[in-house]
MOPAC internal coordinates of N, CA, C and O (Angstrom, degrees):
PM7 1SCF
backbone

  N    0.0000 0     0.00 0     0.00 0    0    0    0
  C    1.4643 1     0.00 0     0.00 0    1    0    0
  C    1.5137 1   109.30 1     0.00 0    2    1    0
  O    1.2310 1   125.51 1   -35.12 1    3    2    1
  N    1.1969 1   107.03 1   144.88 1    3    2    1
  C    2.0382 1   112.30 1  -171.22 1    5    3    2
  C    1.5769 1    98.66 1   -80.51 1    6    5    3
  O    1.2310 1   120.99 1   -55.15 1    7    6    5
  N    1.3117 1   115.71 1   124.85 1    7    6    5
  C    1.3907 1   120.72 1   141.62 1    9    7    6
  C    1.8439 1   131.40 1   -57.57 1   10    9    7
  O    1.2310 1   125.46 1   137.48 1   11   10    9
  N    0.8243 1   107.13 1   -42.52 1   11   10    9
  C    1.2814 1   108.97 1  -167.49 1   13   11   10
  C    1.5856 1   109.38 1   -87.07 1   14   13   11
  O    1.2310 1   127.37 1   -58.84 1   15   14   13
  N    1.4074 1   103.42 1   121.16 1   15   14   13
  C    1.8768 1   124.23 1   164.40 1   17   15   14
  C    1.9594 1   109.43 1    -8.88 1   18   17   15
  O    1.2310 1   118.77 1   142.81 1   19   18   17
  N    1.2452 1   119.96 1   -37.19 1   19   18   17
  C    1.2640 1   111.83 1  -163.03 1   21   19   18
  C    1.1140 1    95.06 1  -123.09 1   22   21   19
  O    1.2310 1   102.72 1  -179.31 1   23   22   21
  N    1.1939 1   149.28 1     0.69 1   23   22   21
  C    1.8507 1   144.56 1   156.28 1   25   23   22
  C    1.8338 1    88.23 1   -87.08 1   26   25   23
  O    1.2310 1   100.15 1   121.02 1   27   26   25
  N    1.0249 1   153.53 1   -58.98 1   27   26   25
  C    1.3423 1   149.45 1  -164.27 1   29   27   26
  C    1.4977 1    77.28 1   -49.13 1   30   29   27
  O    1.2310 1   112.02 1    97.04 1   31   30   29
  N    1.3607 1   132.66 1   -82.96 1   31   30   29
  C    1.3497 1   124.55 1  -166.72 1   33   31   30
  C    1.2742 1   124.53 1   -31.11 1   34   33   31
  O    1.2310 1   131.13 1   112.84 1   35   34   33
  N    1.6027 1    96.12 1   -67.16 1   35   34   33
  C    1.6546 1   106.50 1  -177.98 1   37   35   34
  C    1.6681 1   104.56 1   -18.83 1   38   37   35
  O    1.2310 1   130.69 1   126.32 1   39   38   37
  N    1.9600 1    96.97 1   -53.68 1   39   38   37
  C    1.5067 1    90.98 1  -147.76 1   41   39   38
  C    1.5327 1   115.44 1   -77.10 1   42   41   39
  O    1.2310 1   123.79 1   172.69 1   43   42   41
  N    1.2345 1   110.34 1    -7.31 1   43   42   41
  C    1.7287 1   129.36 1   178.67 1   45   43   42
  C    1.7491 1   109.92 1   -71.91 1   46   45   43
  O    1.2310 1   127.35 1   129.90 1   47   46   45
  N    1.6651 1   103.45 1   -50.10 1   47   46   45
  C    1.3331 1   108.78 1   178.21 1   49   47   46
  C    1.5925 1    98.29 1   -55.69 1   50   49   47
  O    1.2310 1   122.58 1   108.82 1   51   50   49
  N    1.2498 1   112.66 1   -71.18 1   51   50   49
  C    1.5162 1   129.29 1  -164.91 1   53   51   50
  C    1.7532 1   103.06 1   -27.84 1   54   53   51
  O    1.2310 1   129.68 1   124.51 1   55   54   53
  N    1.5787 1    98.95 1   -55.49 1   55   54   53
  C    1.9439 1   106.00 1  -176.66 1   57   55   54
  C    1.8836 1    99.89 1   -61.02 1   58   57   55
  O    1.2310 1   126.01 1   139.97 1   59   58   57
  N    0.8657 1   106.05 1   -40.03 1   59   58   57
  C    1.6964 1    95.19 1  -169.77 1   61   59   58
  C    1.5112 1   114.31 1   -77.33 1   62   61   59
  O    1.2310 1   116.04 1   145.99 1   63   62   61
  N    1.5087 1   125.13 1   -34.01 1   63   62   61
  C    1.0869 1   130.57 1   124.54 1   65   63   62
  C    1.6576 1   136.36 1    -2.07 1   66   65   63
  O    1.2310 1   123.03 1   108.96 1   67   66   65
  N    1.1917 1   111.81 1   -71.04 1   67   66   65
  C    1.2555 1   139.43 1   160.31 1   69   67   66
  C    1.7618 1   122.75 1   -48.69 1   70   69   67
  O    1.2310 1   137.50 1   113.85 1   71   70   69
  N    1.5504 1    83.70 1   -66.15 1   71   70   69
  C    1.6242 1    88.85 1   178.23 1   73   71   70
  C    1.9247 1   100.63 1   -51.73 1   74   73   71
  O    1.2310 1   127.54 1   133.25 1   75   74   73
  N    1.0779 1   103.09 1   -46.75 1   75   74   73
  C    1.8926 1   104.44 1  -151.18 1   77   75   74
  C    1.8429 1    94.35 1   -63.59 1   78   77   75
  O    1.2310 1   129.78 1   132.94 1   79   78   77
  N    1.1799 1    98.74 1   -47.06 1   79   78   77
  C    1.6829 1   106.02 1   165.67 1   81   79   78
  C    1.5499 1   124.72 1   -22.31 1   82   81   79
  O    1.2310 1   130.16 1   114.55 1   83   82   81
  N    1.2815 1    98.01 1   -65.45 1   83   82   81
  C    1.3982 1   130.72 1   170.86 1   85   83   82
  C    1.5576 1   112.84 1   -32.48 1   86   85   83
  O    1.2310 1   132.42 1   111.68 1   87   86   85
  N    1.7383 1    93.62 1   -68.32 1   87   86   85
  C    1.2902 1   118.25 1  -145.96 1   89   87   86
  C    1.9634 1    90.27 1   -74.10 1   90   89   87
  O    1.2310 1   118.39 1   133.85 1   91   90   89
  N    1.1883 1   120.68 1   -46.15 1   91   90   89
  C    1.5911 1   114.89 1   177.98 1   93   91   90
  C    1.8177 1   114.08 1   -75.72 1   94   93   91
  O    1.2310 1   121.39 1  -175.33 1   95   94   93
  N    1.4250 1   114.95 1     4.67 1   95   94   93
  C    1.8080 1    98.37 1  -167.91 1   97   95   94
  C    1.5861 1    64.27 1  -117.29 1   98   97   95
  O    1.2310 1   105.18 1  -155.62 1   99   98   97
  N    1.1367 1   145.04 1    24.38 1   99   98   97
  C    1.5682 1   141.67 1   179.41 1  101   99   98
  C    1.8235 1    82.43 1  -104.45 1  102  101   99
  O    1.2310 1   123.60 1   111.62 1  103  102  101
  N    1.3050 1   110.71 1   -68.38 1  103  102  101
  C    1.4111 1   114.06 1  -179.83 1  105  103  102
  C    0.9348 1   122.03 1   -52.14 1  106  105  103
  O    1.2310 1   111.99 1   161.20 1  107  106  105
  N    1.3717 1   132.71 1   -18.80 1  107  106  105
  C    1.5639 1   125.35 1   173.25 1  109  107  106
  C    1.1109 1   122.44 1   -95.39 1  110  109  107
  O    1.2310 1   118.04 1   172.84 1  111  110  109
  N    1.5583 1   121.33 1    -7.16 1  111  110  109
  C    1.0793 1   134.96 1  -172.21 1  113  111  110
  C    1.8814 1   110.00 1   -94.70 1  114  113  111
  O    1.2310 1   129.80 1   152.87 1  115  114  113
  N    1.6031 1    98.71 1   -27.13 1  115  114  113
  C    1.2931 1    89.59 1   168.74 1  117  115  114
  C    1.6523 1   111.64 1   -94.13 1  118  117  115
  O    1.2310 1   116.91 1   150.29 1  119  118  117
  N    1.3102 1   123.48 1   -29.71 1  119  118  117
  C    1.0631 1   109.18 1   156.76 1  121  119  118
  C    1.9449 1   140.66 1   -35.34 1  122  121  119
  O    1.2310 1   143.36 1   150.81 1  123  122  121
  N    1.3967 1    72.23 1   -29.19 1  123  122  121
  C    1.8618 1    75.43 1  -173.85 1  125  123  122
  C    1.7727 1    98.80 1   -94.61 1  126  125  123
  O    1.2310 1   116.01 1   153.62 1  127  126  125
  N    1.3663 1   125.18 1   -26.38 1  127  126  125
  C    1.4407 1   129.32 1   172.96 1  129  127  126
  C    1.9180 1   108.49 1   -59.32 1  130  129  127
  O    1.2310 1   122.81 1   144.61 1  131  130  129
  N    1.4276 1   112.21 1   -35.39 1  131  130  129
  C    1.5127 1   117.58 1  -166.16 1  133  131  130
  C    1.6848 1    91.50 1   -80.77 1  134  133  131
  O    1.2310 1   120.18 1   149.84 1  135  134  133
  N    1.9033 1   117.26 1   -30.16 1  135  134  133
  C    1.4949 1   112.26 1   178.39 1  137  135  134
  C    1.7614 1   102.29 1   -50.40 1  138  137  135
  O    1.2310 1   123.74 1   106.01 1  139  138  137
  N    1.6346 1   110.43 1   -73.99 1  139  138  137
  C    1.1972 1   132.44 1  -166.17 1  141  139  138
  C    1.5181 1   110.45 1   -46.33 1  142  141  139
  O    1.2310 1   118.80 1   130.81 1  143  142  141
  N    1.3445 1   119.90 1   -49.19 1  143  142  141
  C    1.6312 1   125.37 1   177.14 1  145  143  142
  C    1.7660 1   107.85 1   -47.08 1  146  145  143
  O    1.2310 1   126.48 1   136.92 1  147  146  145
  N    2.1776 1   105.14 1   -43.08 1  147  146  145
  C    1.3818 1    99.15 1  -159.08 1  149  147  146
  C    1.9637 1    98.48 1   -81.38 1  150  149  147
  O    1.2310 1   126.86 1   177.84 1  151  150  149
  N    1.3672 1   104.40 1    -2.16 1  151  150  149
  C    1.5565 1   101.39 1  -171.26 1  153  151  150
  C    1.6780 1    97.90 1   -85.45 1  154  153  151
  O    1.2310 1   124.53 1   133.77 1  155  154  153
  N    1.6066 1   108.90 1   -46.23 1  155  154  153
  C    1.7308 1   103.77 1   160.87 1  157  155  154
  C    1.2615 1   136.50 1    -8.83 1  158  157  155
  O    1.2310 1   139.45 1   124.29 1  159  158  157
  N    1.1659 1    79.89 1   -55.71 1  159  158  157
  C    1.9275 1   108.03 1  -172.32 1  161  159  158
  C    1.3849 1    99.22 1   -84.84 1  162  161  159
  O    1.2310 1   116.13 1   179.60 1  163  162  161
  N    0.7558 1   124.95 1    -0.40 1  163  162  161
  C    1.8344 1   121.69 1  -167.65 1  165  163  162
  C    1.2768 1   115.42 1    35.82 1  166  165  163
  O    1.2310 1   118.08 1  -139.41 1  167  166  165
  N    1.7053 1   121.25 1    40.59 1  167  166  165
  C    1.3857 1   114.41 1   179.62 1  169  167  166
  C    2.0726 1    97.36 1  -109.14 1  170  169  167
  O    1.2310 1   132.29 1   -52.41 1  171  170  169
  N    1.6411 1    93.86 1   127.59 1  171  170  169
  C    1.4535 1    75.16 1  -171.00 1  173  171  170
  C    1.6372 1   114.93 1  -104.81 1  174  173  171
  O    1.2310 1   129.32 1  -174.03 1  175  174  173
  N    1.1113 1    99.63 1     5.97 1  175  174  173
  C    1.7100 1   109.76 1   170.51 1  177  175  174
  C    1.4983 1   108.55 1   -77.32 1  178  177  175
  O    1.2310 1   130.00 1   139.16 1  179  178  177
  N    1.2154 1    98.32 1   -40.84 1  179  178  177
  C    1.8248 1   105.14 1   170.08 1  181  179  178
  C    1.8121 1    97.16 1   -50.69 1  182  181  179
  O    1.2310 1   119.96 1   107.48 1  183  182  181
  N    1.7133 1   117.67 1   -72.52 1  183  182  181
  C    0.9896 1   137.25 1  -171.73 1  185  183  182
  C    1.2930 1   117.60 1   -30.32 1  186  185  183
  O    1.2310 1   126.52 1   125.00 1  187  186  185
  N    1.1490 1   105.07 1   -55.00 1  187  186  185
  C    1.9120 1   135.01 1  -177.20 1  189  187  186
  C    1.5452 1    92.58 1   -53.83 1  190  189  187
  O    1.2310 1   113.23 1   115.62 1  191  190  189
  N    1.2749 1   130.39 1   -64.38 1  191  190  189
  C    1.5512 1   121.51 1  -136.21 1  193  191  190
  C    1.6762 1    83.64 1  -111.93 1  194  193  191
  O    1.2310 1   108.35 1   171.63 1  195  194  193
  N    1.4159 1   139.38 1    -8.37 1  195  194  193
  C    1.2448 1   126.21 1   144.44 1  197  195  194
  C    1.8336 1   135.84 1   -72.46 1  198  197  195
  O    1.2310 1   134.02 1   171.57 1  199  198  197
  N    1.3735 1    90.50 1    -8.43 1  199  198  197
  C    1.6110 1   117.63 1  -178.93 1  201  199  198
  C    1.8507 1    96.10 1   -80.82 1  202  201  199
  O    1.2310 1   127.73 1   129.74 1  203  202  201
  N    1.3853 1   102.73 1   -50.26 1  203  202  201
  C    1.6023 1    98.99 1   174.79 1  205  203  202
  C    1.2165 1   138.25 1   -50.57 1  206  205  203
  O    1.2310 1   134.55 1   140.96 1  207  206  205
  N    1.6100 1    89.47 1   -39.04 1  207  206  205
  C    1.9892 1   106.21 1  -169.57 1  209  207  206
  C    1.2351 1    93.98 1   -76.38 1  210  209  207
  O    1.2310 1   108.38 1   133.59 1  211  210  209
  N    1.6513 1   139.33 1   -46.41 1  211  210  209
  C    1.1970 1   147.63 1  -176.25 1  213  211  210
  C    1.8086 1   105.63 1   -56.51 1  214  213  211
  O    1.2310 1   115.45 1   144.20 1  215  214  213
  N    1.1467 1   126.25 1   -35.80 1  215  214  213
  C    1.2801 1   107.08 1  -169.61 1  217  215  214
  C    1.2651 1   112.42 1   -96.48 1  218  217  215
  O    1.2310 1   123.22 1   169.09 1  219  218  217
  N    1.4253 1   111.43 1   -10.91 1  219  218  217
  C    1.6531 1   118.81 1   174.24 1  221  219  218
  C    1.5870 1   110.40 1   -84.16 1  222  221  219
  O    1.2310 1   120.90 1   172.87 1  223  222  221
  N    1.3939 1   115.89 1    -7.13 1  223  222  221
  C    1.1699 1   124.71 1  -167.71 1  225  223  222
  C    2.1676 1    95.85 1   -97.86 1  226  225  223
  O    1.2310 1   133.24 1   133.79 1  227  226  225
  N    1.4985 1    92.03 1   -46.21 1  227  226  225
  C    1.3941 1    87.75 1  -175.48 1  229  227  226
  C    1.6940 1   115.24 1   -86.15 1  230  229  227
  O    1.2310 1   119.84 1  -172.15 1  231  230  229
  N    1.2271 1   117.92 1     7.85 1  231  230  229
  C    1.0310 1   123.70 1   175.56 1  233  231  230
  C    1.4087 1   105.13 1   -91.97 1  234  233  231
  O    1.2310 1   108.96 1   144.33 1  235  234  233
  N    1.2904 1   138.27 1   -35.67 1  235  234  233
  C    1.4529 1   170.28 1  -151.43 1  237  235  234
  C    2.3775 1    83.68 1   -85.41 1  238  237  235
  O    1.2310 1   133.33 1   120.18 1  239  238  237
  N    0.7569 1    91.83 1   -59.82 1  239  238  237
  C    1.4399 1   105.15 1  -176.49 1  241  239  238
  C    1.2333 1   123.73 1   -66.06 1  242  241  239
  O    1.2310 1   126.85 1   161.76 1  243  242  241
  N    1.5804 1   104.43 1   -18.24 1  243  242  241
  C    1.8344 1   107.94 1  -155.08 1  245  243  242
  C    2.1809 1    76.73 1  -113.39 1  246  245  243
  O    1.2310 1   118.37 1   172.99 1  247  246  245
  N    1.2607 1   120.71 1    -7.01 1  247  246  245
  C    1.6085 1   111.73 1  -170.87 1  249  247  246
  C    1.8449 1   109.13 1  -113.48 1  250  249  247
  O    1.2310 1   128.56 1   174.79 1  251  250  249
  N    1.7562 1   101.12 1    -5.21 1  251  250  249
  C    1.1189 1    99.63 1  -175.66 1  253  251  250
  C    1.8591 1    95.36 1  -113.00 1  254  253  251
  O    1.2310 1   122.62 1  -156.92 1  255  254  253
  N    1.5534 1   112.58 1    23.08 1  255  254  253
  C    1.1469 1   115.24 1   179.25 1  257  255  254
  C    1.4416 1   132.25 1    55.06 1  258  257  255
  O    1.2310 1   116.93 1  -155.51 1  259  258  257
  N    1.6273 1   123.45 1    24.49 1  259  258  257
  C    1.6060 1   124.90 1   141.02 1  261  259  258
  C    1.4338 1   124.44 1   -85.25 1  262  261  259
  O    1.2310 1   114.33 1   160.73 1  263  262  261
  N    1.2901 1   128.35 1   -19.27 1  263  262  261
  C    1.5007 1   111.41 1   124.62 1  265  263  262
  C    1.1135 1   142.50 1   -96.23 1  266  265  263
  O    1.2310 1   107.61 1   -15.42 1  267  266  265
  N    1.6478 1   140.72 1   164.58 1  267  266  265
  C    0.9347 1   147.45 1  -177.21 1  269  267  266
  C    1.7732 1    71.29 1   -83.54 1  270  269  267
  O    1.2310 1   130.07 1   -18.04 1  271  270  269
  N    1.9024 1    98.19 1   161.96 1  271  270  269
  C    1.5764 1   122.78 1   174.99 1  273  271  270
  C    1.4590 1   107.49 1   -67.12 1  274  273  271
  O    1.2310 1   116.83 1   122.31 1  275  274  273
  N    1.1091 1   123.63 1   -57.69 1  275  274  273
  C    1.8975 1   136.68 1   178.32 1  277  275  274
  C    1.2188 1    96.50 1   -40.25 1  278  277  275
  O    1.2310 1   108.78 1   119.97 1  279  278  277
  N    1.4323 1   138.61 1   -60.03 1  279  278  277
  C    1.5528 1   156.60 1  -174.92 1  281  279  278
  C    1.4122 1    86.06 1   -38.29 1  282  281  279
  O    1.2310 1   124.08 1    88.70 1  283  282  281
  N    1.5522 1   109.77 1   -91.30 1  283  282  281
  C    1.2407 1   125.97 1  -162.12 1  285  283  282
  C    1.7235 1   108.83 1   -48.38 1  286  285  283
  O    1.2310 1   127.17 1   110.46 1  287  286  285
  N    0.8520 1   103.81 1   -69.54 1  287  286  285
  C    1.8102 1   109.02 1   173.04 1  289  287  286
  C    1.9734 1   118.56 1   -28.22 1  290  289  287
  O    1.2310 1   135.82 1   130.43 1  291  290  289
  N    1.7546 1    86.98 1   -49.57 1  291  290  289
  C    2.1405 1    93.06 1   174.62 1  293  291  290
  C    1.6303 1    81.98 1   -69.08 1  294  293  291
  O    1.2310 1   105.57 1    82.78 1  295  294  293
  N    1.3233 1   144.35 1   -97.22 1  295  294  293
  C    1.3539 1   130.91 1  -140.77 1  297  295  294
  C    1.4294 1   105.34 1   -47.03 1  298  297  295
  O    1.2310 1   106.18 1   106.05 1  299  298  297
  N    0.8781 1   143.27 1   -73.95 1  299  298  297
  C    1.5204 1   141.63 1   175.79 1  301  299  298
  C    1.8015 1   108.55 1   -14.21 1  302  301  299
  O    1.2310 1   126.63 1   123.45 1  303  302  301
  N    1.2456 1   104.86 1   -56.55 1  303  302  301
  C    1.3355 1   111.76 1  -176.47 1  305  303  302
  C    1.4597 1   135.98 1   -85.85 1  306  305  303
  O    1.2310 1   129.76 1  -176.79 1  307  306  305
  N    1.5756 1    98.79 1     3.21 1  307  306  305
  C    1.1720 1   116.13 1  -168.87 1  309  307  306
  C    1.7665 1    93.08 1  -107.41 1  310  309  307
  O    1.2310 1   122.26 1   111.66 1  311  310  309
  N    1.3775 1   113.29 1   -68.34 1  311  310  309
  C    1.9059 1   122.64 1   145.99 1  313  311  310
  C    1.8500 1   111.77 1    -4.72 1  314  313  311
  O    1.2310 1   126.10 1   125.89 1  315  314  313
  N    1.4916 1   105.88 1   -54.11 1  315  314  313
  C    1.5671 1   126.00 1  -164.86 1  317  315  314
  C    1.7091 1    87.37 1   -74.25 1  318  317  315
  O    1.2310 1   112.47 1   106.45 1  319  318  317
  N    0.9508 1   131.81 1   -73.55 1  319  318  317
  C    1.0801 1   154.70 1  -164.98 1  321  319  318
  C    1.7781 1   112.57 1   -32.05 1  322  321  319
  O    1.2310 1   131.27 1   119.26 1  323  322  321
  N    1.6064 1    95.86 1   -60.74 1  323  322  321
  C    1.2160 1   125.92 1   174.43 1  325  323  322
  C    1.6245 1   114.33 1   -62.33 1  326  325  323
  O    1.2310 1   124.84 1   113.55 1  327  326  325
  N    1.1574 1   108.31 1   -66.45 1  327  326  325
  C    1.5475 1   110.29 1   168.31 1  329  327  326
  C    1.7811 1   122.31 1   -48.54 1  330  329  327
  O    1.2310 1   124.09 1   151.19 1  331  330  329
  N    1.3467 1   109.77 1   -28.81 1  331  330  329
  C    1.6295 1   116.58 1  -175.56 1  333  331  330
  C    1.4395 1   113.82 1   -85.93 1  334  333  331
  O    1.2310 1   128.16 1   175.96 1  335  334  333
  N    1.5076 1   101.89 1    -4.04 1  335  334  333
  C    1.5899 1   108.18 1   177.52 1  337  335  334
  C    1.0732 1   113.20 1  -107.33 1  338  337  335
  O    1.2310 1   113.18 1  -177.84 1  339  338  337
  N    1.5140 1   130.50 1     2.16 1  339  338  337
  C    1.7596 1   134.41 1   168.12 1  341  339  338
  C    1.8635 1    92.16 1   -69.19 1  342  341  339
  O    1.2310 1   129.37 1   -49.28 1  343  342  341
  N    1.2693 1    99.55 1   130.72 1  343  342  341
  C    1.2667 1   112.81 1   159.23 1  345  343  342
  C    1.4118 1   135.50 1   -72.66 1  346  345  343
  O    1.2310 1   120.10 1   180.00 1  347  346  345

């Protein structure tokens, strides 16, 4: 355990940090599960307007720095990809 006034911090910032981390690659992850579920179904209007919320979500992620941009850009495009191939 840290003695010193500004490692006690460090480690407080670091957890809240962490948690918030968490809490949005939690959100993108279901975002991209509600993509894949609506491609399941082969409904692509479902697909389409869950493809949206997902990329504003992972874009949201890739500017508040829990993803790197490349990250965000392959899921986006991989999501894009998937949805443009429902017939």
């Amino acid at each position: 355990m840290a003695n010193i006034k500004s490692a006690k911090k460090r480690i407080l910032v670091n957890k809240t940090k962490a948690d918030r981390n968490k809490a949005i690659r939690s959100k993108v992850k279901t975002s991209i599960k509600k993509v894949e579920a609506a491609i399941e179904a082969n409904d692509k209007a479902a697909a389409q307007a869950a493809l949206l919320a997902a990329t504003s979500e992972i874009d949201k992620a890739a500017t508040k720095g829990v993803y790197h941009k490349n990250t965000a850009s392959r899921k986006i495009s991989r999501l894009t990809v998937a949805v443009n191939k429902l017939a």
